[in-house]
C-alpha positions, 0 to 999 in steps of 0.5 A, a space after each residue: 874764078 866764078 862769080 859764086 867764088 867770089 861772092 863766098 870768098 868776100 862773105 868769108 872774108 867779111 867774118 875775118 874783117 868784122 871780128 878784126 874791126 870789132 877787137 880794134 873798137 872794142 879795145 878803143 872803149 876799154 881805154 876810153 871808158 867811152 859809152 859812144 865808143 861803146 855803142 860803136 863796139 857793140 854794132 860791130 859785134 852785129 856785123 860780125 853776126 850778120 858775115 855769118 849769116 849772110 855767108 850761109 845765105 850766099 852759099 844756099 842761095 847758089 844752090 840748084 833747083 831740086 824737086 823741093 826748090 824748083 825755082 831755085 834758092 835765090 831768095 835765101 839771101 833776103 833771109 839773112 838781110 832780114 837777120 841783120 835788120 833784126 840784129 841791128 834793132 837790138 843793138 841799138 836798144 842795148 845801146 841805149 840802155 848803156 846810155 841810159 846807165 851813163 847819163 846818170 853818172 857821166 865821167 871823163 874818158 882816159 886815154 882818149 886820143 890813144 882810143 880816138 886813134 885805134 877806134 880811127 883805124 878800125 873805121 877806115 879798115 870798115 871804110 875801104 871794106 864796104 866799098 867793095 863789098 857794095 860794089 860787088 854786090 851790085 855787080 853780082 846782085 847779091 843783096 846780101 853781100 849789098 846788105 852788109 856793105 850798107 851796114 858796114 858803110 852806116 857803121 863808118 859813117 857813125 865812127 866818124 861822127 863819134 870821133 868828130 864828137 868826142 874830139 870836141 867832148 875832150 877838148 871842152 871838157 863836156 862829159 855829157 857829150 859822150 851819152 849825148 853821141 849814143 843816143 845819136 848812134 842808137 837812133 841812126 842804126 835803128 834807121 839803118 835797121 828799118 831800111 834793111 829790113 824794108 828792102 828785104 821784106 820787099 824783096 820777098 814780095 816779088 818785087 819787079 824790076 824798075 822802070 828803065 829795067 822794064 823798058 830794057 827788057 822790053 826793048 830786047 824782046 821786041 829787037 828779036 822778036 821778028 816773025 811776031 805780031 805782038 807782045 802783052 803782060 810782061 811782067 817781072 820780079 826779082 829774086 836775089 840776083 835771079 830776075 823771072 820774066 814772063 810775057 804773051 806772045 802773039 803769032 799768027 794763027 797760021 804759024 808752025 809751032 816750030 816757026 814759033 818756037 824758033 822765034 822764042 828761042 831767039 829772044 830768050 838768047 837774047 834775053 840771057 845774053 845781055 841779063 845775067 842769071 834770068 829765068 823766062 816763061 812765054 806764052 805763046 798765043 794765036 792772033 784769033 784767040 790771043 786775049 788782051 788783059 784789061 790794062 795791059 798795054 801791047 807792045 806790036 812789032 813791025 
């Protein structure tokens, strides 16, 4: 199975998951009366929303290059991770305006362990979901694979916090307690929303690799790099799981642009050998002309 298989085959799945999820809380609240168990049922019908999205992000992000998209679709993912971010905003308004409506008639839950037990299960299920989906978009660098899976794992985290909550709310007998766990749901899902936001936004800037990715990089370029004088401004940026590096590359006036052209295809080899789904540009530069860009450190080889 190819790694564009597997992605789509998770993103599909993910619907599946998310509507199952969202059927479990959803049923947990109408026994319980709860508004925290509520507010829980209302982020999954975003997660259902956001599987969606990003499976249609996935799939056009996989597309190849054409004469309008010469670069390639790979950015479509942030898009979608953006949706999400969005969806969860508004989720957590809508949560609060139901507390708002709780807070000033609170009432005891019926059913509530019976509710406390389903809305258990559906976290669990979220739980062992968003690990994988996580740990194949990092491999895969998928963010919006890794997106949903953070969503899904703050979603987990909540549930277990709501239980804890209403466990001590049914055992006190304090009602207030339950508007009180929505408000925190509300707040922490907003957080949840900036951060995805945040990153996708980022990533649409063209956001280069991080530090001890550029000194892989550099590191690889200067192992193959023989038959060359220098290297200079190496830059990077990340678009979905593709990664776009271009650098100058100092000859010696005398050289063939054959004798040149072999030594960079020996380190574009060696770039894709050990960086999945890179795109490289090189620009070649005599040593007479070559042109150091202020700030710019060179990277020699011997």
């Amino acid at each position: 199975m190819t790694s564009k298989q597997k992605i789509e085959r998770l993103a599909f799945w993910s619907i599946i998951i998310a509507l199952g999820v969202m059927g479990l809380k959803y049923l947990a609240y109408r026994m319980t009366g709860s508004v925290a168990l509520y507010s829980d049922a209302l982020e999954s019908v975003v997660n259902v929303i956001a599987a969606a999205a990003a499976l249609w992000a996935i799939r056009v992000s996989h597309k190849p290059a054409d004469q309008d998209h010469p670069f390639g679709h790979h950015k479509a993912e942030y898009f979608s991770a953006v949706l999400e971010g969005v969806l969860i905003v508004l989720a957590a308004l809508l949560i609060l305006r139901e507390v708002w409506f709780a807070w000033q008639v609170p009432a005891p839950m019926e059913q509530p362990w019976q509710g406390l037990a389903v809305n258990g299960l559906a976290a669990a299920i979220n739980a062992g979901w968003a690990f994988l989906l996580i740990r194949t978009g990092r491999r895969e660098k998928s963010p919006a694979l890794l997106a949903d899976g953070q969503h899904i794992m703050t979603d987990v985290v909540t549930s277990v916090g709501v239980i804890a909550g209403l466990v001590g709310a049914v055992l006190t007998g304090w009602t207030i307690l339950d508007p009180a766990l929505a408000v925190i749901v509300a707040l922490n899902i907003l957080w949840q929303g900036w951060h995805v936001i945040g990153s996708s936004l980022n990533g649409l800037m063209d956001r280069a690799v991080d530090t001890d990715e550029h000194m892989h990089i550099r590191d690889i370029i200067s192992a193959n790099s023989k038959g060359a004088l220098e290297v200079h401004d190496l830059k990077t940026r990340i678009a979905g799981r593709a990664i776009f590096i271009e650098f100058h590359l100092v000859v010696d006036k005398e050289m063939s642009v054959g004798e040149s052209h072999v030594i960079c295809d020996r380190i574009e080899e060696a770039l894709k050998a050990q960086i999945p789904s890179v795109r490289i540009t090189i620009h070649v530069e005599p040593d007479d002309e070559a042109k150091l860009p202020i700030g710019t450190a060179a990277v020699p080889f011997a």
